[in-house]
C-alpha positions in Angstrom: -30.0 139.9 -138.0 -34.0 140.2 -138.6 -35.3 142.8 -136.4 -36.9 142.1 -133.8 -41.0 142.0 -134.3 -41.1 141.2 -138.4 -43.9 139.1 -139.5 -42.8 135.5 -139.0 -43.7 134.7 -142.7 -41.5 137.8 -144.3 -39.1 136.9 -141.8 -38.6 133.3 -143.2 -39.0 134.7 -146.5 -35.9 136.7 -146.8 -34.1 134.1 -144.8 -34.6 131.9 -147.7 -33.9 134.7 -150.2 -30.0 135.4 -148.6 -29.5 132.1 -149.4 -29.7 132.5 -153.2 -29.7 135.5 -153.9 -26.4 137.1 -152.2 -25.5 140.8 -152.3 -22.6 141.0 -155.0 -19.6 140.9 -154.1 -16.9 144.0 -154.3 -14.5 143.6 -156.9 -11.7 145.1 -157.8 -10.2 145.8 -161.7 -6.5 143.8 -162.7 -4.9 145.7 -166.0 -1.8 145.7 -167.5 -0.1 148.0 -168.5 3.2 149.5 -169.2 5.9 153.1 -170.1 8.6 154.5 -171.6 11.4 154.2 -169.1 14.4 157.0 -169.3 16.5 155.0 -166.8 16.0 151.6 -168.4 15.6 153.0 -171.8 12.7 150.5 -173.2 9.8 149.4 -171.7 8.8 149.7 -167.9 5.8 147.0 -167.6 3.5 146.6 -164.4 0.2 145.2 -163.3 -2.0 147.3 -162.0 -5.0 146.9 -159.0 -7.5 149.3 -158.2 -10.8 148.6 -156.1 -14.4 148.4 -157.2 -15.8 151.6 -158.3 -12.6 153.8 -158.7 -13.2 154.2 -162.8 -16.7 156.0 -161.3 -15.1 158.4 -158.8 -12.5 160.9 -158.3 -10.8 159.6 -154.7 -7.7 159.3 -154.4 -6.4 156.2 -152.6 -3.3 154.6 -150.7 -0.9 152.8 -152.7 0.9 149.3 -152.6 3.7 148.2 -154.6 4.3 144.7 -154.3 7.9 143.2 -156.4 8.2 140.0 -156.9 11.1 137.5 -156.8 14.2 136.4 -159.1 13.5 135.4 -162.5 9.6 136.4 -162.0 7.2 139.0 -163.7 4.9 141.4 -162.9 2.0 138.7 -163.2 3.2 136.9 -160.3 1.9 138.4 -157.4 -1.9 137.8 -159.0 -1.7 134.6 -161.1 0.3 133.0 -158.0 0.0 134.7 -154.8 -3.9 135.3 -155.2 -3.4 139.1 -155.1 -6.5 140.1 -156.6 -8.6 137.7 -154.4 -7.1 138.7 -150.9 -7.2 142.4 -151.9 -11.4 142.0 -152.5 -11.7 140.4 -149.8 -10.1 142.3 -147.1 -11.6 145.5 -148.7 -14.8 144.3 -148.7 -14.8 143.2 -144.9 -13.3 146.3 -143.9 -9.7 145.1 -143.2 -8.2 147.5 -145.3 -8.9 150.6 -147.1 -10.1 150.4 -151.0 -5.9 150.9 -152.2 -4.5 151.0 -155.4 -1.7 147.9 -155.8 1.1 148.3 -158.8 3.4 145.3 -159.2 5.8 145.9 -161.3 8.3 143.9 -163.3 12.1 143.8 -163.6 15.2 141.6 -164.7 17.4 142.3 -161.4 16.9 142.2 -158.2 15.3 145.8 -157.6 18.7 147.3 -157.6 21.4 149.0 -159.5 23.0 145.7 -160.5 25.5 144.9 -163.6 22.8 144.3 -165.6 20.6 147.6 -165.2 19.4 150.6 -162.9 16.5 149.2 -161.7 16.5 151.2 -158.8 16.9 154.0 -160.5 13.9 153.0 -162.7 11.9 152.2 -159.7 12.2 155.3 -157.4 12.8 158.2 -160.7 11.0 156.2 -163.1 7.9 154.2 -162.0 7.0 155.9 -158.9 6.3 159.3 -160.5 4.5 157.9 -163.2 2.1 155.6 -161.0 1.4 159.0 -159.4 0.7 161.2 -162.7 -1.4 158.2 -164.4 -3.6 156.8 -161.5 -5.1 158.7 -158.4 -2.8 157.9 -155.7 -2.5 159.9 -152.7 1.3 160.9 -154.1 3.0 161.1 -150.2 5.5 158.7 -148.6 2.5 158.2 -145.4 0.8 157.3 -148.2 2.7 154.5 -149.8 4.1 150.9 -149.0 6.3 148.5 -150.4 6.5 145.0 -150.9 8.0 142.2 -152.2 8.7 138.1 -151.3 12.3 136.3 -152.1 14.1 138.8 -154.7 11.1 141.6 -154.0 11.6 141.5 -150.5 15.3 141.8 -151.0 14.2 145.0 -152.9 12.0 146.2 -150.1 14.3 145.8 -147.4 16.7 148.0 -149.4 14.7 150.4 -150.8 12.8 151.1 -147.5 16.0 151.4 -145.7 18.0 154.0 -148.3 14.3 155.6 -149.4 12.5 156.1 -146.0 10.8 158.9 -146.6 9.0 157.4 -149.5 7.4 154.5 -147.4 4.9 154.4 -144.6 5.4 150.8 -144.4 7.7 147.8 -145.5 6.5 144.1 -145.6 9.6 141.4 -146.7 8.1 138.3 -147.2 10.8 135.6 -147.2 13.2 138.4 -148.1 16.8 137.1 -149.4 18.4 139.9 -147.4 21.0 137.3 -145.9 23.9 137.7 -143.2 26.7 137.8 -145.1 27.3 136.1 -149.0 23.8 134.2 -150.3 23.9 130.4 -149.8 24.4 128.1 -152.4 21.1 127.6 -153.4 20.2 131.0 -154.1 20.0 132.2 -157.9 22.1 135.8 -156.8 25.3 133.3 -157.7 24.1 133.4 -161.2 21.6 136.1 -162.1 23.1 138.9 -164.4 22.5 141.7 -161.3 25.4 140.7 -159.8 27.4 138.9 -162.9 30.2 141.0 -164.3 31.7 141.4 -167.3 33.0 138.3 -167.2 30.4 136.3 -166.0 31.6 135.8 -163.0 29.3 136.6 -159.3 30.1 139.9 -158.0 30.9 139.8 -154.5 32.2 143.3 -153.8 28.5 144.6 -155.3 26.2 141.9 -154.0 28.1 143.4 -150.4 27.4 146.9 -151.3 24.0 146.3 -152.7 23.1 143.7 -149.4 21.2 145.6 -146.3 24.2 145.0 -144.2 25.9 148.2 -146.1 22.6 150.2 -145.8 21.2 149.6 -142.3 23.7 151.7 -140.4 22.9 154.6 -142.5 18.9 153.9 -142.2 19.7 153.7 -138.3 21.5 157.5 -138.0 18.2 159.6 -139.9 15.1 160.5 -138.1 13.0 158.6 -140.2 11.6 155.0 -139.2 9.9 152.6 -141.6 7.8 150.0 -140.0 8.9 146.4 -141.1 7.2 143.0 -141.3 9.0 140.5 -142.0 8.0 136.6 -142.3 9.6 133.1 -143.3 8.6 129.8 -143.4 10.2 127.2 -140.9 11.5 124.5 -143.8 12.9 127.0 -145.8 15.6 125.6 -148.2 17.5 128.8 -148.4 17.6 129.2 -144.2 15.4 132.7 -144.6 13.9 131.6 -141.3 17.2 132.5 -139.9 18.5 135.1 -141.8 14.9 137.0 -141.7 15.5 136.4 -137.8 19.1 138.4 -138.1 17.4 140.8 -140.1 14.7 141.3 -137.2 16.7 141.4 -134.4 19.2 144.5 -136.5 16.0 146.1 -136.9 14.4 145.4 -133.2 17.3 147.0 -131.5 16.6 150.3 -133.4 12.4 150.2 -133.5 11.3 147.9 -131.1 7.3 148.3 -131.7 7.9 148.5 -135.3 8.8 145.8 -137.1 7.5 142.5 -136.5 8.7 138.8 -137.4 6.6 135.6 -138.4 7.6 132.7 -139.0 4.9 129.8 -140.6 5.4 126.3 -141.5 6.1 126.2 -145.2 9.0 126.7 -147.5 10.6 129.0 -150.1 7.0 128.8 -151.9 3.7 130.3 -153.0 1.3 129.1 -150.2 3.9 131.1 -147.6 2.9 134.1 -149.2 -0.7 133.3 -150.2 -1.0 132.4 -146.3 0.5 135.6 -144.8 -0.2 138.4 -147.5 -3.9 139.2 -145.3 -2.1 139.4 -142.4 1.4 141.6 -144.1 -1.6 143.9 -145.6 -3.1 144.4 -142.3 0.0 145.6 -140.7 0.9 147.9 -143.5 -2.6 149.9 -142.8 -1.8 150.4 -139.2 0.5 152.7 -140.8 -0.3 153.8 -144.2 -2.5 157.1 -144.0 -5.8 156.9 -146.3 -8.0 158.8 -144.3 -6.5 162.0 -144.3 -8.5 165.4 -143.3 -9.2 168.6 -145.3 -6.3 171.5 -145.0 -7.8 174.2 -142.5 -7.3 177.0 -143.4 -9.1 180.4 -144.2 -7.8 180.8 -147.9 -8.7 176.8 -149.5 -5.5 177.9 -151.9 -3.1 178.6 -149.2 -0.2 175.8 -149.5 -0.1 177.6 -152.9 0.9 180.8 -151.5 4.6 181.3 -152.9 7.2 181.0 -156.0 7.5 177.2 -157.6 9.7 175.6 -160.0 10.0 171.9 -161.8 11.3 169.9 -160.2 14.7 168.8 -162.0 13.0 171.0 -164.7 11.3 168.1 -166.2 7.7 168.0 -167.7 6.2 165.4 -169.7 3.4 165.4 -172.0 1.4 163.1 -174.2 0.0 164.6 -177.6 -0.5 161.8 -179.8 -3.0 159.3 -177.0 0.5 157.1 -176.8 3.9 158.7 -177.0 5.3 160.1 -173.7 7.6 163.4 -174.5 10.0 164.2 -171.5 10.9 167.8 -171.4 13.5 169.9 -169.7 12.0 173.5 -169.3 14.7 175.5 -167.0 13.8 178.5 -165.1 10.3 177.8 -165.3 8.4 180.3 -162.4 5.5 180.1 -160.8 4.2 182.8 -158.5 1.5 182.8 -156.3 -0.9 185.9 -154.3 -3.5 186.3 -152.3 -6.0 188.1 -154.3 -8.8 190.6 -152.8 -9.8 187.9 -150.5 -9.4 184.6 -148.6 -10.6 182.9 -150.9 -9.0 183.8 -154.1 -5.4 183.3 -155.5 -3.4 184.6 -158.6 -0.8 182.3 -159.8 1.9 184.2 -162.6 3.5 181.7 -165.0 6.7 183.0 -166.6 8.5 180.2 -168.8 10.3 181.9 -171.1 8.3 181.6 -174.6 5.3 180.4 -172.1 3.6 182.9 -169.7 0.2 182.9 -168.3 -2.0 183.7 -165.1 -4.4 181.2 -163.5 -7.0 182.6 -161.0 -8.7 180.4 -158.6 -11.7 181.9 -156.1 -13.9 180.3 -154.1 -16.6 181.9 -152.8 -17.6 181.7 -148.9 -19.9 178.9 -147.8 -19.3 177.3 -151.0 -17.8 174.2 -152.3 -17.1 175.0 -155.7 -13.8 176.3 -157.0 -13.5 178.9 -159.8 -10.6 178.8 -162.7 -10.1 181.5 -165.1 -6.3 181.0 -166.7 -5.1 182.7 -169.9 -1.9 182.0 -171.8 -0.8 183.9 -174.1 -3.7 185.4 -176.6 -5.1 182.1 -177.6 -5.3 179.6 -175.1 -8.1 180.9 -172.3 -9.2 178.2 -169.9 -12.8 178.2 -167.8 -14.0 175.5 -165.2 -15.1 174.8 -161.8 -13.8 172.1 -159.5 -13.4 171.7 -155.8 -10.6 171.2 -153.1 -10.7 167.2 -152.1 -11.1 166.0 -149.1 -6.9 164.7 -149.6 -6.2 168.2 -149.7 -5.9 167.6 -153.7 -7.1 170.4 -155.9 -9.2 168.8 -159.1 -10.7 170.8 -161.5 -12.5 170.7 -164.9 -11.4 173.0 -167.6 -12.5 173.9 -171.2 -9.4 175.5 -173.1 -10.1 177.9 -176.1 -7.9 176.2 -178.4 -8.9 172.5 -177.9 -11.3 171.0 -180.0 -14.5 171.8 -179.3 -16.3 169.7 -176.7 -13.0 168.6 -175.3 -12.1 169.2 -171.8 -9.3 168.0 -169.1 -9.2 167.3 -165.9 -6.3 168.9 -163.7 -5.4 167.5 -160.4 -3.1 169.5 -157.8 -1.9 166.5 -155.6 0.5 167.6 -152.6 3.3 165.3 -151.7 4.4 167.5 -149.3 4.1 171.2 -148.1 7.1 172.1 -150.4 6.1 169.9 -153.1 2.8 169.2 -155.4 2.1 167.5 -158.6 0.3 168.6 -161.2 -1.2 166.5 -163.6 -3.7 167.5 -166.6 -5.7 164.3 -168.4 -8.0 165.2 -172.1 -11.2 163.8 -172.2 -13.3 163.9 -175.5 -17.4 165.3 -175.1 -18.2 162.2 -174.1 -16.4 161.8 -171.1 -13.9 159.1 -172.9 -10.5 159.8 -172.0 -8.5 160.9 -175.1 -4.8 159.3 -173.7 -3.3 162.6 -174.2 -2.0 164.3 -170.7 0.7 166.5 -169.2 2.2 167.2 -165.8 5.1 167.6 -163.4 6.4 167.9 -160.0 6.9 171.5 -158.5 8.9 172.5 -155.9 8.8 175.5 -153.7 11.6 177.8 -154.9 14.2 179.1 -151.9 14.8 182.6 -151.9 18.1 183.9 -153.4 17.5 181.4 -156.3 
């Protein structure tokens, strides 16, 4: 809109000027990627998304996993299903929040099949990772799933037995089906649910199948919004099935799960059509927007004794090769220190013990670290308390090579729970590859 009163000429001017020469457009990055995997033992690989401007920031965003369907890849969902297009899109007119989307890839049907753990993988494996490599806002209000055929027999069931994980669930043409699959469906030959023989499983595909799971999802306190679609001419009757599906699900969460049914079949332009809309729903949910802890100590959710979580750490030394770690009766105590605003944290790890000190003065922004292990490694930096609630700070370490410094990030996943990841950069600013980090849990009394 020209305001009202510009000279007629300058008016007509940048009229013409908007027509060739358009603001550019948002846009966000598609890489490729891929991790050791403990459950799978080789190679997890996944595509990742993240929106313009997140290599020059420090936000932390929502995150999306989107799975795709039998005999598929990670790829899919952007070399078919126009992923990368709809996501700049929608970001750009303000339909969704700038997210972070990882699609991963796997040979079974997201499930602990015959031929491998790949829940497991996902939910010990992938999800942790994603949290310690890329700056997701590491909570289950946080997070949604996703997935179309396969994938969205994957989401269902993941959503349903891991609720607390997900803020949202979107099955497109999900083959969750009533009962055995039809004929037509690949589940009667794909190695998840082949035995040893080589025969179709049907005991597993029954205890693998929604059916076993929903009662369970029904009888906890946690309720995961659902969107479910199908198109009308699909070969493989999802249009019904997803209806069965809905109706299970509407007599437990009415206003939270919807249904949509498009004309189309089993096929890429059903998902192309309705991933906008499944997106939209998700954010109605998914938190991305959330508010500074009040409090008067900045440090306070620290305040206690912390352990890792299943005692694992992991590290990367050499800028490639991921070490995992067991480190049991690792301790982590932490005071109030002269004021409000301070907080001493004790280390004890058997061979490794430390302090870290953290202040930040009144009125100010600016976090303090001073942290000292043992009688060579002393760490200095400054940083500040996110508006996530994450704690990010830049430290120097005595014995790192000069110049060097890392980037720690305290993300919460919940008030019992944080992760701390630590990422090297080299003096000019590049990142070195080489990281460490873990999960800690608060520590019950009497342990």
């Amino acid at each position: 809109m020209i305001r009202k009163g510009l000279n007629k000429a300058v008016a007509a001017f940048l009229a013409a000027c908007s027509e060739w020469l358009p603001l550019p457009a948002l846009a966000g990055e598609v890489t490729e990627h891929t991790f050791y995997s403990e459950s799978l033992a080789r190679d997890y690989a996944y595509v990742a998304y993240v929106p313009d401007g997140y290599s020059e920031g420090s936000s932390h965003y929502p995150v999306v996993y989107l799975l795709h369907g039998s005999l598929g890849n990670e790829r899919n969902w952007t070399e078919f299903v126009e992923a990368e297009r709809i996501l700049d899109e929608m970001i750009e007119a303000g339909e969704i929040p700038p997210t972070i989307v990882i699609m991963p890839g796997s040979l079974s049907w997201w499930a602990d099949g015959h031929n491998e753990p790949a829940e497991t993988a996902f939910i010990d494996d992938l999800i942790p990772h994603v949290d310690m490599t890329w700056r997701t806002l590491p909570i289950g209000e946080s997070r949604a799933i996703g997935g179309l055929s396969a994938g969205g027999f994957g989401t269902v069931n993941l959503a349903m037995k891991h609720p607390d994980l997900f803020a949202a669930a979107l099955a497109f043409s999900p083959a969750s089906y009533a009962g055995l699959p039809p004929e037509g469906s690949t589940a009667w030959t794909h190695p998840t649910f082949q035995d040893d023989a080589g025969n179709f499983d049907p005991d597993l595909w029954t205890k693998l199948n929604y059916e076993s799971l929903i009662e369970a999802y029904m009888e906890q306190d946690k309720v995961v919004p659902f969107y479910i679609n199908s198109g009308d001419h699909d070969g493989l009757d999802i249009a019904y099935h997803g209806a069965v599906l809905y109706q299970r699900l509407r007599e437990h969460q009415a206003d939270l799960v919807e249904f949509r049914v498009i004309d189309g079949g089993h096929e890429w332009p059903v998902w192309i059509a309705t991933l906008p809309e499944a997106l939209s729903f998700a954010f109605e949910h998914v938190a991305y927007d959330i508010p500074p802890f009040e409090d008067g100590n900045p440090f306070a959710r620290f305040i206690g004794t912390w352990t890792l979580k299943d005692d694992l750490f992991q590290q990367v030394w050499d800028g490639q090769t991921v070490e995992a770690l067991t480190l049991p009766n690792h301790i982590t105590r932490c005071d109030e220190l002269n004021t409000n605003h301070s907080i001493l944290c004790v280390v004890d790890a058997g061979d490794l013990k430390g302090q870290i000190y953290w202040t930040r003065g009144e009125g100010s922004e600016t976090v303090s670290h001073l942290s000292q292990f043992g009688t060579t490694r002393i760490g200095t930096g400054t940083g500040e308390v996110l508006a996530n609630q994450t704690l990010q700070v830049k430290i120097s370490f005595s014995d790192e090579p000069e110049g060097t410094y890392r980037i720690y990030e305290y993300a919460w996943v919940s008030d019992d729970e944080y992760e701390l990841m630590s990422r090297q950069y080299s003096a000019d600013g590049t990142a070195t590859g080489n990281w460490y980090g873990g999960r800690f849990v608060r520590h019950a009394a009497g342990q």
